[in-house]
LOTOR-329672 format. One record per atom (N, C-alpha, C, O, CB): x, y, z. Coordinates in steps of 0.02 Angstrom, whole numbers, plus 50000, padded with zeros to 5 digits. Last residue first. Glycine has a CB too. Example, Ala and Ser with C-alpha at 12.3 -4.5 7.8 and 13.67 -1.06 7.14 Angstrom:
2
506424988850354506844994750357506455000250394506705005750402507044997050286506604971650390506154977550390506604983550390507124983450423505654977650452
***
This chain:
433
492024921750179492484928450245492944926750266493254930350305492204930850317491904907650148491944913950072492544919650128493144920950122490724920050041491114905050246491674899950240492084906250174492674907650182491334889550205490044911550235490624914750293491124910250259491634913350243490524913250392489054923150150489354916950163490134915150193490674917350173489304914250105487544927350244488274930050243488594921250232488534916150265488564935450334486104924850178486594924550234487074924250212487164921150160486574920150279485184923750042485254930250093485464929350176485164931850223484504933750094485824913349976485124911550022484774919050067484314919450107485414904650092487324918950020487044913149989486114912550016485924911350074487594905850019488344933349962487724932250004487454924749982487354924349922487124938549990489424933849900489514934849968488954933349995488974931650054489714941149987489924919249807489424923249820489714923449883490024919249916488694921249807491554915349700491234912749777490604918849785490824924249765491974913249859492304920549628492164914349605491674911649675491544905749688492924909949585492594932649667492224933549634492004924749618491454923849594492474938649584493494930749782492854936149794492294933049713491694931949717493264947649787494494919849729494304920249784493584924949795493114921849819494874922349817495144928949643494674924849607494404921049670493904918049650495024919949544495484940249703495044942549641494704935949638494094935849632495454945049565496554932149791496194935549830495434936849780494894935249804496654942249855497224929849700496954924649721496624928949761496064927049746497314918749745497724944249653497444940849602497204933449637496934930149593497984940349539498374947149780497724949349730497374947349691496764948249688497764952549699499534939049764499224938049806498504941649802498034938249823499604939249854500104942749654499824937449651499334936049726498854932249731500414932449634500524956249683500244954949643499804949049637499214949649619500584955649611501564952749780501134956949798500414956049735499834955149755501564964549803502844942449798502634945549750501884946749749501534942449721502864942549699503094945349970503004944049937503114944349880503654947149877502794944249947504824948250076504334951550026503874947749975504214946149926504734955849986505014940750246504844941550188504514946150137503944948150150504674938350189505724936650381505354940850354505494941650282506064943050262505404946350387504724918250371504894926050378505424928450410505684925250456504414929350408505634907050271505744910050333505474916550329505754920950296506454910250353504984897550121505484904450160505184903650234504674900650252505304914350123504554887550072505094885950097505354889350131505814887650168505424884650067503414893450011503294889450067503834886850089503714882850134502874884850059504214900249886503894904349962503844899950007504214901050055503134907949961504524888549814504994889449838504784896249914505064896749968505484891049771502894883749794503184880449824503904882949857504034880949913503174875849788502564894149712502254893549769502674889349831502764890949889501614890349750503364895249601503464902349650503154898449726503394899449782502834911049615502574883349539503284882749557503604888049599504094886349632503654882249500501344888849507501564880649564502274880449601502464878649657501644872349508500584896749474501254898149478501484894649529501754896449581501414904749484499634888349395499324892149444500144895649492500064896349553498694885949495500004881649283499774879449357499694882349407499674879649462500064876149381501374893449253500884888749239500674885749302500954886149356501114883849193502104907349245501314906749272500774900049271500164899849280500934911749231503824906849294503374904049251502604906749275502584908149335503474895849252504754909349407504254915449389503714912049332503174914949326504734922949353505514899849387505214901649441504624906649436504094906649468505704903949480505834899449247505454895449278504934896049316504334894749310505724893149302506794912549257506274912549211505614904849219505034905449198506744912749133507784905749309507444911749343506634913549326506134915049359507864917949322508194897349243507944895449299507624899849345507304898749396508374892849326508704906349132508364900549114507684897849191507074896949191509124894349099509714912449215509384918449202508364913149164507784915049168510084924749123510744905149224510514907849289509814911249276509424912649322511074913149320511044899949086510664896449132510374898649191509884895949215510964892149149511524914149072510944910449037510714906649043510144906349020510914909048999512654913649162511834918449182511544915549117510984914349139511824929649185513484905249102513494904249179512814906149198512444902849233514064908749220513754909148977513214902248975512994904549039512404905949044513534893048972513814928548966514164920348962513574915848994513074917849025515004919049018512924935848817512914933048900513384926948914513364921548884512104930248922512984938448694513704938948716513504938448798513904940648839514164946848687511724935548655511984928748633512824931248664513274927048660511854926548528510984945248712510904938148732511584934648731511914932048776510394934348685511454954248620511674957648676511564951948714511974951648760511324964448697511044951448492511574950648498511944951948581512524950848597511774954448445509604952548510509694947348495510484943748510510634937948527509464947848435508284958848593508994961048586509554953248578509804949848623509174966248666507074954348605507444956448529508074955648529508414952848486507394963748504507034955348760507154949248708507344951248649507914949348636506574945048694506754967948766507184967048783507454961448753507984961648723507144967548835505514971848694505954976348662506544971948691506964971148647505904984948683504644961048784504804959948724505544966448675505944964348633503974960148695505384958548947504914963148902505074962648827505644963948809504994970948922505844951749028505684950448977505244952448948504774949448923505654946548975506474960149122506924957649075506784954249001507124953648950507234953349110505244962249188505744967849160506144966549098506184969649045506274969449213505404950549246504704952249195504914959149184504434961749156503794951649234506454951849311506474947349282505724946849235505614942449194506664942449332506164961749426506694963449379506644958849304506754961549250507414962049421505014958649477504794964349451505444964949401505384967649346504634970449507505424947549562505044945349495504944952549442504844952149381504174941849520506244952549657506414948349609505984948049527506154948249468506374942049648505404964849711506024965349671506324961149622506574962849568506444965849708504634952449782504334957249732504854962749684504674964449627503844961749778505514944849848505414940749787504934947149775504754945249719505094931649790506694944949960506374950349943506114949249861506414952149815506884956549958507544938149994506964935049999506464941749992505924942450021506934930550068508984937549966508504942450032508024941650031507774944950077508444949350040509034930849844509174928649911509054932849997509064931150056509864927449898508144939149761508104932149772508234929649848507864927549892508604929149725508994947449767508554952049782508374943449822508444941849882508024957449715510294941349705510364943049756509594945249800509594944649861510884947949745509724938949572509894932549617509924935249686509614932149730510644928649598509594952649529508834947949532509014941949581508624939949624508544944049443511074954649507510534960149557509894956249581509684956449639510184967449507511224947349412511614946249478511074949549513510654946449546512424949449488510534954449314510174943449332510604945649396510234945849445510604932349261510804963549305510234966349310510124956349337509694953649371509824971649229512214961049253512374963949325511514963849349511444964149410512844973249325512074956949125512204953949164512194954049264512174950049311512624953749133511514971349080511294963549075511464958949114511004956249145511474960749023512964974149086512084978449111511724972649139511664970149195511464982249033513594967948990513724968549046513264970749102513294968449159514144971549040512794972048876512924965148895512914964048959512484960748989513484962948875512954984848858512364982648857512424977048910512204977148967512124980848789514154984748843513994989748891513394985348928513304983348985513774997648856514354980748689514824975548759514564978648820514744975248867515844976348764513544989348629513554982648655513914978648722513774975548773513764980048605513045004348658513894999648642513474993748675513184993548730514885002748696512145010448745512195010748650512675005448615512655003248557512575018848619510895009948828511585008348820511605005748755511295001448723511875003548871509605010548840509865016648848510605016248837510935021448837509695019248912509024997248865509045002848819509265008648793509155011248738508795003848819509414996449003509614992148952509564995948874510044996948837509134985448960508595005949088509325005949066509575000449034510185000149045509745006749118507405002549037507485008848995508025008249038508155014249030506945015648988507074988949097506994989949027507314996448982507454996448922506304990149020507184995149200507654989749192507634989649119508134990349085507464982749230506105002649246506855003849243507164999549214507675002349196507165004449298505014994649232505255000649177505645002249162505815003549104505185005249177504984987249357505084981649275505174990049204505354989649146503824973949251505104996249449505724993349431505404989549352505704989949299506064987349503503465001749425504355006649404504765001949404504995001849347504745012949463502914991549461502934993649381503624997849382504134997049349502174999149351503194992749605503294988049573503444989349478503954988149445502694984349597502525004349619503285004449618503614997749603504214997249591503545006749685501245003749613501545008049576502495005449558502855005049509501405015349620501194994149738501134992249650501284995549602501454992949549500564991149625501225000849835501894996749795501764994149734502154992449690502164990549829500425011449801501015014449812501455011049789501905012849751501145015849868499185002949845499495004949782500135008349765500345007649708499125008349758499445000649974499554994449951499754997149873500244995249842498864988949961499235013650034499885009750056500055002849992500605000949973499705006150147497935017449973498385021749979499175018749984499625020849948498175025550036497005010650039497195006949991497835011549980498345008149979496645005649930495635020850080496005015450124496585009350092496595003750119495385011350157495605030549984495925030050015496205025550095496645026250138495845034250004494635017649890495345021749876495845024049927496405021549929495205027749845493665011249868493915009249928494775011749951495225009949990493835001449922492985015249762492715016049828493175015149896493105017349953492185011249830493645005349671493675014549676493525017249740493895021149770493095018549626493604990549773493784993049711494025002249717494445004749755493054991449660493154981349860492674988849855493084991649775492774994549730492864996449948493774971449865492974971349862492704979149839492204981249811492634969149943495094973849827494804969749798494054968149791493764965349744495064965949816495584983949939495524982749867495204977649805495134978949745496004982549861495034976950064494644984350029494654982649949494204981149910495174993050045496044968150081495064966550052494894972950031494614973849977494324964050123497124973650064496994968650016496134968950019495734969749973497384960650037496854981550192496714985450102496754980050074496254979850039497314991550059497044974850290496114975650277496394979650199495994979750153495444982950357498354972150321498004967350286497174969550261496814966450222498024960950336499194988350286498764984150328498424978450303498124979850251498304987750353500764992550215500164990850215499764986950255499984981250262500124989250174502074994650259501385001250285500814996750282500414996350328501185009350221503164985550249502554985250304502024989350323501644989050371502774984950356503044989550108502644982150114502414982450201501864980850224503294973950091503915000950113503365000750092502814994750105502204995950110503505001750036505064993150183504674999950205504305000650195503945001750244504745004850197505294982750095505224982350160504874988250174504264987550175505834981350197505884992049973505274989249975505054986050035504434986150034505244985249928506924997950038506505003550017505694998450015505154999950040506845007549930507604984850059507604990850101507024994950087506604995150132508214994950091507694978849920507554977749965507354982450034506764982250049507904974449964508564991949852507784987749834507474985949906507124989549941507904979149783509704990549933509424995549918508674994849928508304996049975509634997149858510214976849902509954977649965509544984549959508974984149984510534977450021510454981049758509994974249770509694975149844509094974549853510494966349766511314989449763510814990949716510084985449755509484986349769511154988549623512374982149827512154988149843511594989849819511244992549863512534992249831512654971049723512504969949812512174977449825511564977149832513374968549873513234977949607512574974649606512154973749691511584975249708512764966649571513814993749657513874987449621513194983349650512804984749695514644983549636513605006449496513585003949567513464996349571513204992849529513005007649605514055011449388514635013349447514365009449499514725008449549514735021949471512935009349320513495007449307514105005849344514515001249339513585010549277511915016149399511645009649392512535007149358512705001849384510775009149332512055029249368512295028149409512185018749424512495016249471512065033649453512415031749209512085033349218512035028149306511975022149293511715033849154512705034849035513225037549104512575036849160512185041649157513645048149096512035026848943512635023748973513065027549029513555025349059513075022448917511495044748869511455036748854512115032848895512675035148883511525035348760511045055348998511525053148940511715045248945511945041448989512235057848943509225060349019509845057249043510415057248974510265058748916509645048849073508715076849089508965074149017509555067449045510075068249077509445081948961507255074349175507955074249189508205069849116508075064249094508125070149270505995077549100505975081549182506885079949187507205084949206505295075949268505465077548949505885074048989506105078149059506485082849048506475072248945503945086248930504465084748921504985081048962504895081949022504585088948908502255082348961502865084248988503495083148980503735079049019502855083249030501075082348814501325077148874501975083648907502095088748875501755067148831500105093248783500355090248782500835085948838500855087048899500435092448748498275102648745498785096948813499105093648769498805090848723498345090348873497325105748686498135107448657498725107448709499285110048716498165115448624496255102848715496375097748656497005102248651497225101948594495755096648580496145111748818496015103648854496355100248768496685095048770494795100748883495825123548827496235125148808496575115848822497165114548834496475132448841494325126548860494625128048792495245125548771495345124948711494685134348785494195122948991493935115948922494315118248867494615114448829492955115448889495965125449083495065127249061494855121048992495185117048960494975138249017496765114749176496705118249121495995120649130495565118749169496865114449058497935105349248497395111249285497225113349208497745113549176497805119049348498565088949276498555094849251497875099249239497345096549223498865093849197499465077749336498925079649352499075086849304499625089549301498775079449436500305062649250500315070149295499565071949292499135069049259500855077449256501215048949239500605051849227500735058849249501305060449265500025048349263502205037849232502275042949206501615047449162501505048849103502795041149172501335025849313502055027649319502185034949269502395038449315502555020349292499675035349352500085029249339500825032349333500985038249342499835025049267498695039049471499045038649424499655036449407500115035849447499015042349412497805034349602497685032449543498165033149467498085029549419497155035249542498145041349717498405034649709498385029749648498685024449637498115031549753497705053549694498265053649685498615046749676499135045549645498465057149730496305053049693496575052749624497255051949613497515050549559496415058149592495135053849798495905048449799496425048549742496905044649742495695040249799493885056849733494005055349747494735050349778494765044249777493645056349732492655061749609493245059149623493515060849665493595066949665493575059249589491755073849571491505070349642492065066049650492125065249711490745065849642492125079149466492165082949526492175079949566492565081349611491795086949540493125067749361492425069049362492475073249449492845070549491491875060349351494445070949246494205066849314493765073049344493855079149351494945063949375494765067349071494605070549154494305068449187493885064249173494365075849169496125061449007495585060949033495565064149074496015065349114495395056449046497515056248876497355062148935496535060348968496335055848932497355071448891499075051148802498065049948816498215053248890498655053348933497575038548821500215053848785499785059048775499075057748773498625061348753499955061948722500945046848845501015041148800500535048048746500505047648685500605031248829501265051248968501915054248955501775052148858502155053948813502735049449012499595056049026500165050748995500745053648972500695059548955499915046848935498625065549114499135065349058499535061449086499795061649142499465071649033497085069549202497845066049197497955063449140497555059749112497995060549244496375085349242496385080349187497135075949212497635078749235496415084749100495065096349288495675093249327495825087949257495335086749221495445088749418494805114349236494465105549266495135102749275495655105849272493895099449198494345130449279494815124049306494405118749274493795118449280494905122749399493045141549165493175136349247493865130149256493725124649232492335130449256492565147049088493135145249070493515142449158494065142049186493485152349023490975149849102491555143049058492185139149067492355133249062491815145149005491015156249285490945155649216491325149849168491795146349186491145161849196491485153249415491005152149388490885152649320490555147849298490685154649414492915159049398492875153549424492115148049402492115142249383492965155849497492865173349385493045168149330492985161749334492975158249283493625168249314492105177049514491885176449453492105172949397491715169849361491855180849439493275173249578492615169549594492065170249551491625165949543492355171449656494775172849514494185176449549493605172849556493615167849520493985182249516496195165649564495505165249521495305169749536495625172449582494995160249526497625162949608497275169049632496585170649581496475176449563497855175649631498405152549593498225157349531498065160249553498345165149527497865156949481497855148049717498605147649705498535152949633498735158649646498965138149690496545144549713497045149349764497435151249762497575156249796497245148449805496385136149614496275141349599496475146149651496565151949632495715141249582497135123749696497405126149633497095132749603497465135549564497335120649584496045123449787496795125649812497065128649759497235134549760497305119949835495065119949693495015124149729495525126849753495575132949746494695122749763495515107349632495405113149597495275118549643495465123549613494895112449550495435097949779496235101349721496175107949674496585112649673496475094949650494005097149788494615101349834495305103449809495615108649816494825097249893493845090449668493795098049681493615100849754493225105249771493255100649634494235079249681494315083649623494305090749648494715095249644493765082549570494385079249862494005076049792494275081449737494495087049752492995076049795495605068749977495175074449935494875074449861495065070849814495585080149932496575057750028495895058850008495415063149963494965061249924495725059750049497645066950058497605057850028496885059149992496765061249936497555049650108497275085350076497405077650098497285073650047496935075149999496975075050155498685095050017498105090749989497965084950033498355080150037498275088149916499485109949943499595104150010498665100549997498185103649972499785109950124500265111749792499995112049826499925106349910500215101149925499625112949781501255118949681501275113849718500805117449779500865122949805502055111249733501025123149515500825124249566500965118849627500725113449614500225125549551501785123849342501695122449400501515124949449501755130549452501995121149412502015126049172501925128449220501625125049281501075122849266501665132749202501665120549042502035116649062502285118749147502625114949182502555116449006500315128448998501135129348983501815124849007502385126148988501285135649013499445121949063499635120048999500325121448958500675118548917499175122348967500135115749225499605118249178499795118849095500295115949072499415125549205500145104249348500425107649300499975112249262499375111949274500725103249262500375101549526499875101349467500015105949419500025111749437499175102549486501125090649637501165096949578500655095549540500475089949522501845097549528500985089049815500805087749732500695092049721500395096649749500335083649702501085083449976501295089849927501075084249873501005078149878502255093949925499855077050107500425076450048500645082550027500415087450057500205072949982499135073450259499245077850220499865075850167500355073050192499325083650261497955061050290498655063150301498525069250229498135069650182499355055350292496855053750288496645060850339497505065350314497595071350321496525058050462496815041450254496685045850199496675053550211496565058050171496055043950173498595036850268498195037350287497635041950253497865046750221498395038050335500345031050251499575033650227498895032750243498625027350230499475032250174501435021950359500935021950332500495029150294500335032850341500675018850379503165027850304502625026350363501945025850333501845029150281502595032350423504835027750262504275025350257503845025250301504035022150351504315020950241506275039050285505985032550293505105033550281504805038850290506215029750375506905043850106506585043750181506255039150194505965035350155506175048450199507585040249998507985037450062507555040050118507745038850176508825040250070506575042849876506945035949915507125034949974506955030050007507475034249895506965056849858506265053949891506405048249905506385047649966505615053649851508125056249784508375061049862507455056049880507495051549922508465075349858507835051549647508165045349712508145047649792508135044149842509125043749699506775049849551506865055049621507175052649667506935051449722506275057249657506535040749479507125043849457507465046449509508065046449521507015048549411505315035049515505895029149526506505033249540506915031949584506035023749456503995046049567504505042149534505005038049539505145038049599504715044449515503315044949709503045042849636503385041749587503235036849552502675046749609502955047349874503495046349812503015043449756502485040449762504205040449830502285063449948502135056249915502765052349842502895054449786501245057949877502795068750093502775069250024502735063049977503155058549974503315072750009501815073950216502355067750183502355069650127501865072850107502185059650182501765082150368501575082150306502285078250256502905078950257501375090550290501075082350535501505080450489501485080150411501015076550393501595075550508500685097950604500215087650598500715087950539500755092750500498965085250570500515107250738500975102150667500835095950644500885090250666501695100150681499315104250807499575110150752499915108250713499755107150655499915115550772498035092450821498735094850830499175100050780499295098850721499075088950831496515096050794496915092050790497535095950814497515102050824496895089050727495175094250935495745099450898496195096050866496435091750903496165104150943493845083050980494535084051001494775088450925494595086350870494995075751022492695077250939492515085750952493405088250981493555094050998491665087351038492785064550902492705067850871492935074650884493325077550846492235066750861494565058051000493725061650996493485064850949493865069450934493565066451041495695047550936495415053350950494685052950949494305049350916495645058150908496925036850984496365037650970495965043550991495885044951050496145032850986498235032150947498025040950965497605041450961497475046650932498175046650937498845017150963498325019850921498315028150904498395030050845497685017850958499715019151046500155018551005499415020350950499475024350903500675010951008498745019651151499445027551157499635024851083499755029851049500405027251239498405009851174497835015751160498285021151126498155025551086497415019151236499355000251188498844998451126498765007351127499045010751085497954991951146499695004851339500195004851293499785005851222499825011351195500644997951299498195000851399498635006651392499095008851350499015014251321498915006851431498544988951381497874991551334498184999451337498355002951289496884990151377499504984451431499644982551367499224988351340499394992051293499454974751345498864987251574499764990351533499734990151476499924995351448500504986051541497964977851578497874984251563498584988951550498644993851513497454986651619498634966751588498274966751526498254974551540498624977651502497524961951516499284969151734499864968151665499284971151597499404976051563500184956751650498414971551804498764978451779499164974951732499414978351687499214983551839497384964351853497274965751789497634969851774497414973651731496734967051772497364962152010497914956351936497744957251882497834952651843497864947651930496714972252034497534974052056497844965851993498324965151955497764972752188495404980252042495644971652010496384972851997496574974551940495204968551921495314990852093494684983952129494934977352102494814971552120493694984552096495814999952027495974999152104495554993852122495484993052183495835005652151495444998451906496074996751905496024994951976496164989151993496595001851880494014999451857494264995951876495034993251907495154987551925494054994651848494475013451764494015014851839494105005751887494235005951947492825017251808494995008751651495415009151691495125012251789495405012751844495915013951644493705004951585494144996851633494605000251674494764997551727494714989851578493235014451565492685010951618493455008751650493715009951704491955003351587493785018751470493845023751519493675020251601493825021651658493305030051495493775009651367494565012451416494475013651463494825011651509494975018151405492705013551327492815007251360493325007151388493365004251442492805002251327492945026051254492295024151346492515019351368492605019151429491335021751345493685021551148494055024951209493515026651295493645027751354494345033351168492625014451089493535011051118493705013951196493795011851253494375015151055491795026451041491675018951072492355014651137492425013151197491655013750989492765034350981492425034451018492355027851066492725025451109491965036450988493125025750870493695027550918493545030350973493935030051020494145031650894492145023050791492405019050824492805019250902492825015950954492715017450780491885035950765491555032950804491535026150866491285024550920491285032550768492905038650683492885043250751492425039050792492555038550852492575051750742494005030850569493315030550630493355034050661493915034450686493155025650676495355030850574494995034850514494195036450522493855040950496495075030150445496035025350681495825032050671495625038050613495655044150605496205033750696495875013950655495345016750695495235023950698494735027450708495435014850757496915010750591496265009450552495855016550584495625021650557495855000550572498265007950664498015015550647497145015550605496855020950596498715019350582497264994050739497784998250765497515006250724496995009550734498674994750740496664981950722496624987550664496924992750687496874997450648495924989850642497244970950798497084969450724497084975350665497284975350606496384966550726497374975850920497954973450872498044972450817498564972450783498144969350880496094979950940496664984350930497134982350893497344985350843496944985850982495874964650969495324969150932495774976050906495744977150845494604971550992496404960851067496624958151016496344962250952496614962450896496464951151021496004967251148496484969951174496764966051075497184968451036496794967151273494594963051189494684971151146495554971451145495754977251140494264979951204494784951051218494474952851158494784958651130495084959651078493774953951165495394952851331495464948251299495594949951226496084950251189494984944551313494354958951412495064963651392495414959951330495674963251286495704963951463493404951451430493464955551384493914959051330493944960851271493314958051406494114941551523493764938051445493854945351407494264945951362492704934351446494424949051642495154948251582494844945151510495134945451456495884941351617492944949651677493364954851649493904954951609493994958551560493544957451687492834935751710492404938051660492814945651619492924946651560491614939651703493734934851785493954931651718493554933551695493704934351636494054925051701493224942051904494154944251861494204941251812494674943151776494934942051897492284937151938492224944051911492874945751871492974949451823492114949351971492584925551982492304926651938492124933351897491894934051840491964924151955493344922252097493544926352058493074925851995493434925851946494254925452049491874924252202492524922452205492874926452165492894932552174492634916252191490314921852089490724921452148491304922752171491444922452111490754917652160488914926151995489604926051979489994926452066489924931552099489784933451919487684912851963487914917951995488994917151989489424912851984487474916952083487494905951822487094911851847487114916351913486774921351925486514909651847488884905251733488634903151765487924909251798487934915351793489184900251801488924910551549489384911151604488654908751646488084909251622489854919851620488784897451401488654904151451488634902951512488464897751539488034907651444489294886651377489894893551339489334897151391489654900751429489954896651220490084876351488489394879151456490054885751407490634887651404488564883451539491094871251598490854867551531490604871451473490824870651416490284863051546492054884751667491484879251666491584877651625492044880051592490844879851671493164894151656493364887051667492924881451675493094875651685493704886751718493564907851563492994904451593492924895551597492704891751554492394907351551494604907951501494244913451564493934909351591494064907351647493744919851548494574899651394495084898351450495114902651505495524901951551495714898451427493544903051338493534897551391494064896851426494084894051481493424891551367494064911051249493454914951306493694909051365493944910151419492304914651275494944903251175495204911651212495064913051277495364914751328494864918351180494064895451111494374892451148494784896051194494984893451246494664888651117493314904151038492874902251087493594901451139493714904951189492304894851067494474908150951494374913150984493674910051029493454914651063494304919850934494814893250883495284899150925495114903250981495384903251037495444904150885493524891450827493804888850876494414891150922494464890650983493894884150853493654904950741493024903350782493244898750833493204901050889492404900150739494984912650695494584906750668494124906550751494354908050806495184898150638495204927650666495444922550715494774917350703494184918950703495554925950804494574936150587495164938250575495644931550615496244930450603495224946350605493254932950570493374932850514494104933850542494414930650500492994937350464492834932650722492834926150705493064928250621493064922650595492034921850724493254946850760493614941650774493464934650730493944931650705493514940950844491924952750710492564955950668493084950050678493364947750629492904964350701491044945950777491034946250714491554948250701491814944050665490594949150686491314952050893491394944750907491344942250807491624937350784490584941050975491304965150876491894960550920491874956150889492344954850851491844958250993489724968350879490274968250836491064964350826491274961350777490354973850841489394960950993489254957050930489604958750880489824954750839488644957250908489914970751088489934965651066489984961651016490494958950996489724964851079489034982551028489774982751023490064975651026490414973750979490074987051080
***
């Protein structure tokens, strides 16, 4: 257990840090403890631990409770230090904390019941679904329960309950519950398979043993239930909300509102994520699905604003409408800007320049100068040259609390894993961890 510790710490707290932690327990020279322990020596050897494990929590908090083993482990060690309480009376602050840590963890026993109402979230996925917006945000987990619709060929629906996690076919299974299959039809040909549809009508199925599928589909995808026979006369899903061109609440509302909105919703989402899914995501990839659950969510929703923006600009038929749109979509980007909420920023402004949008030749040229320069300098910032030198430098100016642009931080993270061996010589290459 140790060694685990002491490995998980030196990748998350630099090595001199965390010796320099121990030593300040331990007030000899040597890093190993003296050969008899005297006096108070028993109390710093003990607060060394607490030390550890107390920082050790802090690091992976809800993680643990995707581990039973882990959580096992943890919670013996609880059990010991709080048997120490009556013999080491100056260890009740640290043990308050650990106490406090354990309760905010819930670390469970394998062979422990879960809780009857165990909470069930509903996973947001569209932009449109504004009533899904305004709840508040909490992490995903792969144990958590969701709702999702799964359609069928008629364009017909089933909503089912599903953990994060589940494989192909745990969904097909619920989903044949829900039809009321028989178990004979079930086995024969004309058997469920699972498939996701494009709104674009490329379709694919997803293989039984899959895994996490819900985090996998894209901005206007769906899940849909069919037999093989009936798999080549899938069509996409008709428009779910008929809009009317230019009536459409992005008009009536004013830019400040729209902008903190963003902000808000994306705060929520940015703090689910735990720093271990950037590595998940990036080392493990598919494998590493439902521990990633939080981080894809914003990337999903990242793509939705550069969509939106594109399809209410489009959607306005009168020019002078357009224009004005236009204009209010750079105010909205300056403001996101200035809440320092830069994954809204950049998501509006690579929105903006989506090629259908540039065309728009006459709807430019009636921008007054004021946002075509605003909109010039925007377009800088966001440039990709040099490694996006210029984003880098105005972040290193911010104050947390902050929204990255989420993206880039992956993508150095991608060329970070892959431009570097994890194993050199067959030893872990740490300077790489």
């Amino acid at each position: 257990l140790l060694d685990d510790i002491v490995l998980t710490h030196s990748l998350f707290l630099p090595t001199e840090r965390f010796l320099q932690q121990l030593h300040q327990q331990y007030p000899w020279g040597g890093t190993a403890p003296p050969p008899r322990w005297e006096g108070g020596a028993g109390l710093r050897r003990k607060r060394a631990v607490l030390a550890v494990l107390l920082h050790f929590l802090e690091t992976y908090k809800g993680l643990l409770q995707e581990e039973e083993s882990a959580g096992k482990v943890i919670k013996e060690l609880y059990l010991l230090i709080m048997k120490d309480t009556s013999l080491y009376h100056d260890l009740e602050d640290e043990i308050l904390k650990l106490h406090q840590l354990v309760e905010t963890v819930e670390l469970k026993v394998a062979d422990e019941t879960p809780p009857p109402n165990k909470q069930v979230k509903p996973l947001f996925r569209h932009f449109r679904r504004i009533d899904s917006c305004l709840q508040t945000r909490v992490a995903f987990r792969g144990s958590d329960e969701i709702f999702c619709r799964v359609y069928m060929p008629d364009h017909s629906y089933v909503t089912i309950r599903s953990r994060l996690s589940a494989s192909v076919q745990d969904i097909l299974a619920s989903v044949t519950e829900k039809l009321q299959y028989s178990e004979e039809q079930s086995a024969r040909e004309d058997a469920l398979i699972l498939v996701t549809m494009a709104s674009s009508g490329e379709k694919a199925v997803l293989q039984p043993s899959e895994e996490c599928v819900f985090t996998t589909l894209g901005i206007n995808s769906h899940l849909f239930a069919c037999t093989r026979d009936t798999f080549d006369s899938l069509v996409p899903l008709p428009e779910e909300i008929q809009v009317v061109p230019g009536d459409t609440e992005i008009h009536r509302a004013e830019p400040e509102e729209i902008a903190n909105h963003l902000t808000a919703f994306h705060w929520e989402l940015f703090r689910c994520i735990h720093e271990l899914e950037f590595v998940d995501y990036v080392f493990h990839g598919e494998r590493g699905r439902r521990e990633t659950a939080n981080l894809e969510l914003l990337l999903q929703r990242c793509s939705e604003v550069q969509h939106w923006v594109g399809t209410e600009l489009l959607l306005c038929e009168s020019l002078g409408k357009r224009a004005h749109l236009l204009k209010k979509l750079i105010k909205i980007a300056a403001i996101c800007k200035q809440n320092q909420d830069m994954l809204s920023f950049y998501a509006i402004i690579i929105g903006l320049n989506n090629a259908a949008i540039s065309r728009l030749r006459l709807t430019w040229e009636k921008l007054p100068g004021k946002f075509k320069n605003l909109f010039r300098k925007f377009e800088n910032l966001t440039d990709p040259c040099r490694n996006h030198k210029t984003y880098r430098e105005v972040l290193a100016k911010m104050k947390p609390p902050l929204i990255p642009f989420v993206p880039l931080i992956l993508k150095d993270l991608t060329f970070l894993h892959e431009g570097s061996k994890t194993l050199l010589d067959g030893l872990v290459n740490v300077e790489k961890l």
